[in-house]
ZAMINU-625748 format. One line per 8 residues: for each residue x, y, z of N, C-alpha, C. Coordinates in steps of 0.001 Angstrom, whole numbers, plus 500000, padded with zeros to 6 digits. Example, Ala and Ser with C-alpha at 12.3 -4.5 7.8 and 13.67 -1.06 7.14 Angstrom:
513190:494310:507800:512300:495500:507800:513200:496700:507800; 512850:497750:507080:513670:498940:507140:512900:500030:507870
***
This chain:
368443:453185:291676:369313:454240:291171:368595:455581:291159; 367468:455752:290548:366785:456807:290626:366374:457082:291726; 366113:456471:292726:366027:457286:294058:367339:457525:294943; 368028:457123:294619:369583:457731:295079:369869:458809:294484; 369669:459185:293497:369552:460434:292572:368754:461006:292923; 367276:460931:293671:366727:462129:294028:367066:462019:295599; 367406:461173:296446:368022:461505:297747:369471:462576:297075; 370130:462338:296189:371274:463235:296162:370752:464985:296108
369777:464610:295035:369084:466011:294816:368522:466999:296142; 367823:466580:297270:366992:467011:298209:368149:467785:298806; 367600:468869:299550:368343:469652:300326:368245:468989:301383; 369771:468768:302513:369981:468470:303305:370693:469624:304414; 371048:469009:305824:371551:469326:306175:373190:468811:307004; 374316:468677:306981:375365:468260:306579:376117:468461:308078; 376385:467578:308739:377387:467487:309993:378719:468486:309723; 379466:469561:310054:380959:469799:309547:381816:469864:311082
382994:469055:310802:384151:468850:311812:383702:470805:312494; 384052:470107:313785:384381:470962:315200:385275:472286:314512; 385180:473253:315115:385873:474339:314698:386179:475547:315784; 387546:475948:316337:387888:476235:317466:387016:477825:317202; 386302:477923:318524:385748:479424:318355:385964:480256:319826; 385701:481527:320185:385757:482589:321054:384103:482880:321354; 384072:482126:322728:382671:482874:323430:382777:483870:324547; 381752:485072:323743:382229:486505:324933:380886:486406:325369
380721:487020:326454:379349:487740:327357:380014:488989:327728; 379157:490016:327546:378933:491226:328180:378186:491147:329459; 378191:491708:330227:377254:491720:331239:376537:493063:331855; 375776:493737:331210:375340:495073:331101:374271:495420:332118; 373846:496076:333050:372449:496217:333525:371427:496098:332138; 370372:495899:332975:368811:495774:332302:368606:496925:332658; 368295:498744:331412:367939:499639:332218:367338:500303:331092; 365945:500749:330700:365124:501335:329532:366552:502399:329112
367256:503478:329950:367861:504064:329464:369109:503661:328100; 369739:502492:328390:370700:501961:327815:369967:501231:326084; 368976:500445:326311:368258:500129:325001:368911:500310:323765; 368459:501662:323632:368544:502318:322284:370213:502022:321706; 370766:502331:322843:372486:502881:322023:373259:501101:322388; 372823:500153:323150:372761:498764:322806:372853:498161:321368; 371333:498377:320941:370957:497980:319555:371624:498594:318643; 371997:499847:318351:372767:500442:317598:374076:500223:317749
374375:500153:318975:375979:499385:319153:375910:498269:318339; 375017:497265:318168:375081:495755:317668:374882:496022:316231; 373460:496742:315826:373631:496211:314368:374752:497135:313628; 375253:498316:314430:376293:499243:313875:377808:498229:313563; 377696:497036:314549:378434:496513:314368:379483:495867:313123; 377973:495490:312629:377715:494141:311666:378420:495356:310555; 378434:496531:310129:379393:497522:309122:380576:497773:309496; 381645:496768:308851:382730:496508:309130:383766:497530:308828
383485:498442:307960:384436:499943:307299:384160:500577:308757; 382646:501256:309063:382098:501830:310440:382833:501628:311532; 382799:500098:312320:383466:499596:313322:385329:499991:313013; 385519:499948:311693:387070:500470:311443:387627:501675:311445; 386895:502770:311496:386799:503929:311108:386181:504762:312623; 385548:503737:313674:385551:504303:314628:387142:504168:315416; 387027:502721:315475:388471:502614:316315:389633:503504:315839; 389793:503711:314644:390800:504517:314078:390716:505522:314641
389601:506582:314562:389733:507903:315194:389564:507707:316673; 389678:506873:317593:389416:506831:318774:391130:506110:319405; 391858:505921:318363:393545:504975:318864:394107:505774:319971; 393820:507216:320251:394960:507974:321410:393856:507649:322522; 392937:507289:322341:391832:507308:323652:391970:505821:323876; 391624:504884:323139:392223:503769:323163:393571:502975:323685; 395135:503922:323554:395613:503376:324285:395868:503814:325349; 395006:504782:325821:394860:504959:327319:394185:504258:328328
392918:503967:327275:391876:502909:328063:392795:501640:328302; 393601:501314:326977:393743:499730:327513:395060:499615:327049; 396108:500527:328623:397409:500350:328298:397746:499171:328826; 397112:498470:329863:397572:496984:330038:397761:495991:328769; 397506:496425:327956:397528:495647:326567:398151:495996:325375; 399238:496649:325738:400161:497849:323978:400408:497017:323295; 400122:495480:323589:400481:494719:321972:399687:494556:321033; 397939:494987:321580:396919:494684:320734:396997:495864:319836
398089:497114:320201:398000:498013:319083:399076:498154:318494; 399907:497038:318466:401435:497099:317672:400789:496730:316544; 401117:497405:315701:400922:497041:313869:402596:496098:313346; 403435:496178:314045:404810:495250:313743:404558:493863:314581; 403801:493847:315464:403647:492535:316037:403709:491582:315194; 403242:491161:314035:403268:490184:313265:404169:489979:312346; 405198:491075:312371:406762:490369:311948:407447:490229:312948; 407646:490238:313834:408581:489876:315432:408611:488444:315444
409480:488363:315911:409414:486627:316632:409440:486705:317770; 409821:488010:318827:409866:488403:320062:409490:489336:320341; 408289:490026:321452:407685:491306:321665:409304:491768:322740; 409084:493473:322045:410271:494215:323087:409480:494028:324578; 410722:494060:325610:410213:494440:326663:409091:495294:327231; 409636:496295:326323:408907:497812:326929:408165:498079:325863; 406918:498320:326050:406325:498493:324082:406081:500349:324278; 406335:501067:323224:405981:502293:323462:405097:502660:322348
404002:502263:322246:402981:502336:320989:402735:503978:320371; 402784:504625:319232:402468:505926:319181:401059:505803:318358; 400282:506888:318440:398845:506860:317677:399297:506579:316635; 399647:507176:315313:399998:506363:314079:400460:504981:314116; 400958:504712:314712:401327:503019:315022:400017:502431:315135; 399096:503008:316532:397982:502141:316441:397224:502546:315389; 396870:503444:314587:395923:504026:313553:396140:502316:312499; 397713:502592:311750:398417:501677:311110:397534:500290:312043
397853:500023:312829:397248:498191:313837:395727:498390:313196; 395085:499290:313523:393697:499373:313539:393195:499597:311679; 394298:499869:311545:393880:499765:309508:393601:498360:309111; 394367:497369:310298:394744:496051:309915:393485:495133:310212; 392803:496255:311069:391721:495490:311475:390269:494753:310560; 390131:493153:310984:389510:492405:310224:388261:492469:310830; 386746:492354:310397:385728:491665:311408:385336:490359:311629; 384815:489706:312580:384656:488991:312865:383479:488279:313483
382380:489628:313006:381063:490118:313803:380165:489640:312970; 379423:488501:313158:378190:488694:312279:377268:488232:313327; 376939:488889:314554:375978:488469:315112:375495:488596:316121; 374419:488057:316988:374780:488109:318423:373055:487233:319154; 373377:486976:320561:371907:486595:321333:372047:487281:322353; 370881:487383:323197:370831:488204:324423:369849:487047:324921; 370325:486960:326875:369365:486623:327594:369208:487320:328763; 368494:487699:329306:368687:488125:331143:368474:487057:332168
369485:487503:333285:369769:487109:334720:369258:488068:335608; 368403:487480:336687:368633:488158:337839:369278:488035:339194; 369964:489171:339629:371352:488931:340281:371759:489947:341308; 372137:489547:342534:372594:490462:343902:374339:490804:343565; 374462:491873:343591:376217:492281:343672:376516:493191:345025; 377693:492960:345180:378280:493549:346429:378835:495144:345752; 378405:496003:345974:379386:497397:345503:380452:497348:346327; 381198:498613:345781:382673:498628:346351:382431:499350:347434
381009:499452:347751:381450:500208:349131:381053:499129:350376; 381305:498868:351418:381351:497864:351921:380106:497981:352458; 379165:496568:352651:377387:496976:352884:376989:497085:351729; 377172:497416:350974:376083:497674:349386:375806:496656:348833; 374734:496749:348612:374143:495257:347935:373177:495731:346990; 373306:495525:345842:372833:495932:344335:371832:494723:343886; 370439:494658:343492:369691:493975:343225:368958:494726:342163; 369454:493436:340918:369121:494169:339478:369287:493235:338327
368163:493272:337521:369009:492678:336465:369411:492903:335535; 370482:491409:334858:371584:491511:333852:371225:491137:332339; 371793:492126:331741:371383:492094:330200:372991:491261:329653; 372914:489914:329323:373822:489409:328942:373791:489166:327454; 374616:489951:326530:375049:489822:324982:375927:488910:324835; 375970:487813:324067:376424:486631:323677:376717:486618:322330; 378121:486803:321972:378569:486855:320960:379486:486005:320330; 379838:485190:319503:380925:483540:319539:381555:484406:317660
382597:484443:317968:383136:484319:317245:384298:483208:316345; 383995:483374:315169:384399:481959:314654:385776:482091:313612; 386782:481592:313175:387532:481567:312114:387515:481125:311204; 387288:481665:310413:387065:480933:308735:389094:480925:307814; 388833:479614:308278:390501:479778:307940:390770:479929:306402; 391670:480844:305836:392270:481236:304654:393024:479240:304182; 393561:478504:305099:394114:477681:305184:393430:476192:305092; 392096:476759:305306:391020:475102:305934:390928:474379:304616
390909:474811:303661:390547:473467:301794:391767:473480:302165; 392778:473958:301877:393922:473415:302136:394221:472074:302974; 393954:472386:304345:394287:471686:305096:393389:470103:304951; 392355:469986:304468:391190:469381:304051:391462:468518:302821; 392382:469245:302093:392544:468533:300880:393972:467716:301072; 394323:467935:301926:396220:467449:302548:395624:466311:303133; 394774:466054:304064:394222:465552:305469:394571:465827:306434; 395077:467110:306345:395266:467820:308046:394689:468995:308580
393466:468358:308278:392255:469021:309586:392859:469292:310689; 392862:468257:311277:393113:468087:312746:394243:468621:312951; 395745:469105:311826:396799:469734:312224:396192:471151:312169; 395579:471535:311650:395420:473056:311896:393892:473152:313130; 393623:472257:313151:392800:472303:314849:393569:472137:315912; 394257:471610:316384:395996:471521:316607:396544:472698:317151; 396892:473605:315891:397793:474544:315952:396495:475587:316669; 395422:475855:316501:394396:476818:316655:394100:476609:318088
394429:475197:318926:394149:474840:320507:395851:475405:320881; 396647:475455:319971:398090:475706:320856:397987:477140:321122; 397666:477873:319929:397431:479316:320211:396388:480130:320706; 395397:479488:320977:394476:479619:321796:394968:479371:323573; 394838:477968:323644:395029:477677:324837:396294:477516:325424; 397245:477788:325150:398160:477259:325397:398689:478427:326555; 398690:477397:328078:398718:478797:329546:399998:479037:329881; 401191:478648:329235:402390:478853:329893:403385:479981:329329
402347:480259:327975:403360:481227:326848:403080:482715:327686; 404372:483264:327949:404201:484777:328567:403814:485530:327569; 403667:487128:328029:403047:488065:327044:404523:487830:326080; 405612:488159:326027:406575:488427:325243:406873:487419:324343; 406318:486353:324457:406558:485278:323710:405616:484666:322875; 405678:485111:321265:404867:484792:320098:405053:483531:319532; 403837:483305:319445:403165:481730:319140:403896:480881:318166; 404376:481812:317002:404957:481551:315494:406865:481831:315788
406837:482006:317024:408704:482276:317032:409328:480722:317245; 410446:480733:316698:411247:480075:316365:411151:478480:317804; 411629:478928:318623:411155:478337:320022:410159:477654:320144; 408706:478014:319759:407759:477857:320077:407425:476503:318931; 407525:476933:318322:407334:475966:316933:408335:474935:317311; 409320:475041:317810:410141:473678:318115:409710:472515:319414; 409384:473564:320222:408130:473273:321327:407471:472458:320702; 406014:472804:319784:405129:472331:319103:405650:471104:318424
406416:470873:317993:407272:469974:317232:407653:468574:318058; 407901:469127:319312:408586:468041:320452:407420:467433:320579; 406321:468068:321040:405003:467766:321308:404261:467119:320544; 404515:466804:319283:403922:465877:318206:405164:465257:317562; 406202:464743:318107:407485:464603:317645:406702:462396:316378; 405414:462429:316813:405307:460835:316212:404068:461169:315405; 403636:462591:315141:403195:462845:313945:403227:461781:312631; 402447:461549:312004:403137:461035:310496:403749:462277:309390
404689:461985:309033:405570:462434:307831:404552:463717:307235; 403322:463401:306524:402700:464573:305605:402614:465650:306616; 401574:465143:307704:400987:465733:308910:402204:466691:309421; 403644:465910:309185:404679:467073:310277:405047:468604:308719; 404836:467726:307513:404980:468599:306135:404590:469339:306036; 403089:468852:306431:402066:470112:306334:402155:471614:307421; 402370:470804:308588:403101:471763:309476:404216:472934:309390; 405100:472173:309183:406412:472760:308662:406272:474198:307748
405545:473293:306713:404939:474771:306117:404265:475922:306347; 403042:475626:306582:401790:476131:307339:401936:476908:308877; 402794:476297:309393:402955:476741:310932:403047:478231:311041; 403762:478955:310441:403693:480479:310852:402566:481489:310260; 402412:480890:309341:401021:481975:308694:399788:481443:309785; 399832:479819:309714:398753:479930:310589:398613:480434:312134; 399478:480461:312669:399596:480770:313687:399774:482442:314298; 400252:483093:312819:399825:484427:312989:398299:484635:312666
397890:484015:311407:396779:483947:311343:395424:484075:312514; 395929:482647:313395:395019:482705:314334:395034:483827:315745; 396458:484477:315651:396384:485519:316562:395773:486675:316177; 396175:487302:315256:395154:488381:314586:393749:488002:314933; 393110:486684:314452:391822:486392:315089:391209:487008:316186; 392161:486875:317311:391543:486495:318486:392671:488093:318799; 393416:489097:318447:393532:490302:318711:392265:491326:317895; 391743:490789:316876:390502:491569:316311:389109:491496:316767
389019:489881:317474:388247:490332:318600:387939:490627:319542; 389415:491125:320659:389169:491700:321615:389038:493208:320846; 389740:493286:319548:389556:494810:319700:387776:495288:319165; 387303:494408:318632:385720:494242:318435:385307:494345:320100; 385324:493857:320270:384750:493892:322164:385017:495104:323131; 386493:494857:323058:386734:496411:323952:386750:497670:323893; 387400:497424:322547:387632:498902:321817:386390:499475:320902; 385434:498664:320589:383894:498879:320004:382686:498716:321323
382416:497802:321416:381320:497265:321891:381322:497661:323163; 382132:497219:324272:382036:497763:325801:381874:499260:325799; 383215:499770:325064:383117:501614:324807:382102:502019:324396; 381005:501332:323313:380208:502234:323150:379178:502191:324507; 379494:500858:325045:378185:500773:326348:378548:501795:327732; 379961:501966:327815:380547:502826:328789:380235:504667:328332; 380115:504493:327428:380048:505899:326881:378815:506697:327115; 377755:505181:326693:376326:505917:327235:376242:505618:328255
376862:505302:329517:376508:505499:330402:376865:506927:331156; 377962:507628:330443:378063:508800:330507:377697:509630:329808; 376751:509788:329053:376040:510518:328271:374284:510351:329092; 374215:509175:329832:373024:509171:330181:372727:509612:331867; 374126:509909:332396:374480:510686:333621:374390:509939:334848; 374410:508392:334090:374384:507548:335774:375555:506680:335851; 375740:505942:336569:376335:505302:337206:376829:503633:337122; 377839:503441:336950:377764:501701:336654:378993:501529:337175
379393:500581:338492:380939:500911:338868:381700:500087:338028; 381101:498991:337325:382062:497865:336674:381555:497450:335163; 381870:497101:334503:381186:496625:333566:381794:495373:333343; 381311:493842:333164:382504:492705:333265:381764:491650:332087; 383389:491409:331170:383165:490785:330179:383974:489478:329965; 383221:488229:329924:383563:487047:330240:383889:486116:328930; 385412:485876:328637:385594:484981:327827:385881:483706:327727; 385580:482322:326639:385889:481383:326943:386339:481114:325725
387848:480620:325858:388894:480549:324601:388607:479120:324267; 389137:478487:323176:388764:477113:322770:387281:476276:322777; 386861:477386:322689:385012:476486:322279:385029:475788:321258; 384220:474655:321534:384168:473811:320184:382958:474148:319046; 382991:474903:317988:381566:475466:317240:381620:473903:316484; 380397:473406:315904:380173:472313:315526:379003:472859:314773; 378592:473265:313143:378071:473563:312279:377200:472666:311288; 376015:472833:311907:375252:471274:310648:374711:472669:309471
374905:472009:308019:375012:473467:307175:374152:472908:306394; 373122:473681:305715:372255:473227:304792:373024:473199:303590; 372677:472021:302537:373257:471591:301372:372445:471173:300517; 372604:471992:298992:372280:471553:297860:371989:470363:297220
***
């Protein structure tokens, strides 16, 4: 007995269930010039008011940079059940989106590659290397004791692979609309009873939930992090024809956590 009591006592470290995450790479030249405003891009990061307060004053430049995307600056997106056709975003609209904005940043690794690229001019061949920033972002669900204390883990891991991965949903069509959830429904139609309860309930918060996620970190990435790397490259008067940033949706994070 007493040594089960001091095995309880010892600090351990503790297996925790799989947890759907977002792995980005940057892919930056290796160039002494860039360094400085790198590192300050990163740990500037980690000040979450800062990173909010840039994007805010930067929303009319922003949705110019990334009009292929006017839903990442709808601030009504998350009462819709259907995006309009035509989105016509105004700066206060995105200011309002970008107020909404959460972080998701606590971190990062770097490794280098070395690597031949073709430029856009035909014949060019670029030999140089790559400063790759590795950043995984994770969700700490508002919902997870919940779901934990129900026994439906696995329904809100579930719902977090539908809205993640799921390749057939067009841009206009939100994860949490009416449709979609009936979809989801067909698709686990032999669920057990709690498991479809828990759903039923849960399904739209979480599922807005997990989009905000994964719209706060592209806007962490594009609208922070790449911009500030594009910026010094025009402040430092050279040249970069591309800058390319590689994501992989549905990673499995798997967390062994030290315990009391």
């Amino acid at each position: 007995m007493a040594e089960t009591e001091k095995l309880l006592e010892t600090p351990r470290y503790a297996f925790r269930r799989g947890r759907r995450a977002i792995l980005a790479e940057v892919l930056f030249p290796k160039k002494v010039a860039y360094q400085p405003e790198i590192f300050r891009a990163l740990k500037g990061g980690l000040e979450k008011e800062r990173v909010k307060a840039e994007l805010r004053s930067a929303a009319g430049e922003l949705l110019q940079e990334m009009q292929e995307y006017p839903q990442l600056f709808d601030p009504d997106q998350y009462n819709r059940n259907r995006m309009p056709r035509h989105l016509d975003i105004s700066i206060e609209e995105a200011q309002r989106r970008l107020d909404m904005y959460e972080s998701h940043f606590h971190g990062w690794s770097m490794y280098e590659v070395d690597g031949m690229f073709e430029g856009v001019v035909a014949g060019t061949l670029y030999e140089e290397r790559t400063q790759v920033i590795r950043l995984i972002f994770r969700l700490d669900s508002e919902h997870e004791e919940t779901a934990k204390a129900e026994g439906c883990y696995d329904v809100l891991e579930s719902l977090m692979r539908w809205v993640m991965a799921e390749p057939y949903r067009l841009d206009h069509i939100l994860p949490w609309s009416k449709s979609e959830k009936n979809r989801f429904l067909k698709l686990h139609s032999t669920w057990p009873r709690h498991k479809r309860t828990f759903l039923d309930k849960h399904y739209e918060p979480l599922t807005k939930e997990i989009k905000k996620w994964i719209d706060d970190a592209g806007l962490f990435v594009f609208g922070y992090l790449v911009r500030r790397f594009w910026k010094e490259v025009l402040v430092q008067a050279l040249e970069e024809e591309e800058i390319w940033v590689v994501n992989w949706f549905n990673v499995n994070l798997n967390i062994v956590k030290r315990t009391s």
